[in-house]
N, C-alpha and C positions, 0 to 999 in steps of 0.2 A: 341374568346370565353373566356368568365370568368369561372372561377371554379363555382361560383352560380347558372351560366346556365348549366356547363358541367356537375355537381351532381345529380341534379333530370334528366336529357338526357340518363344519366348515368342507373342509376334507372330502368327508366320506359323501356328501351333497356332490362335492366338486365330480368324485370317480363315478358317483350313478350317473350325469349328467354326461360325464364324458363316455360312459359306457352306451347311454341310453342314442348321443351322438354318431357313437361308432354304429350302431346297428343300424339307425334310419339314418341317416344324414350321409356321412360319410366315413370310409375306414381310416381315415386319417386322424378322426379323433382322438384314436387311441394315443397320438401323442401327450394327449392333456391329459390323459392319464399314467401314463408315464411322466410329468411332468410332479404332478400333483405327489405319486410314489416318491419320485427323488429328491423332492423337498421336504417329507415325511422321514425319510430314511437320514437325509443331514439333520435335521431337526434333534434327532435322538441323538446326535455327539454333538451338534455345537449349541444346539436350545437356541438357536435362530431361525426364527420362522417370520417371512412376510406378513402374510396374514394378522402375525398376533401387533405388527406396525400399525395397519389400518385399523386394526379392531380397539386401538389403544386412541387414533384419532377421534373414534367415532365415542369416545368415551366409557366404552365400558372397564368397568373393575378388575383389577387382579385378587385372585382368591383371596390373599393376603391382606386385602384392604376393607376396607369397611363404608 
């Protein structure tokens, strides 16, 4: 897996998890998803994303690489 597939996989894990949160746990979750939205949404003008930090620690590939 690349980091370009592991970041949106990543993501959209994160919103079920915070969604699945919000309903049994508690309504406050829905900040992590809110959370996870506006780092999605910077993502698309600055192409900085957290995520793809840690996922670059953990060694996987960028597309581009071999």
């Amino acid at each position: 897996m690349t980091i370009e597939r592991a970041v949106p996989a990543f993501a959209g894990f994160m919103i079920l998890l915070s969604v699945a949160l919000t309903h049994w746990v508690s309504p406050y979750f829905v900040w992590l998803t809110v959370f996870v939205g506006a780092n999605l949404f910077q993502f698309a003008f600055t192409k900085f994303c957290p995520a793809a930090l840690v996922f670059k620690v953990t060694e996987l590939k960028s597309a581009g690489q071999s």
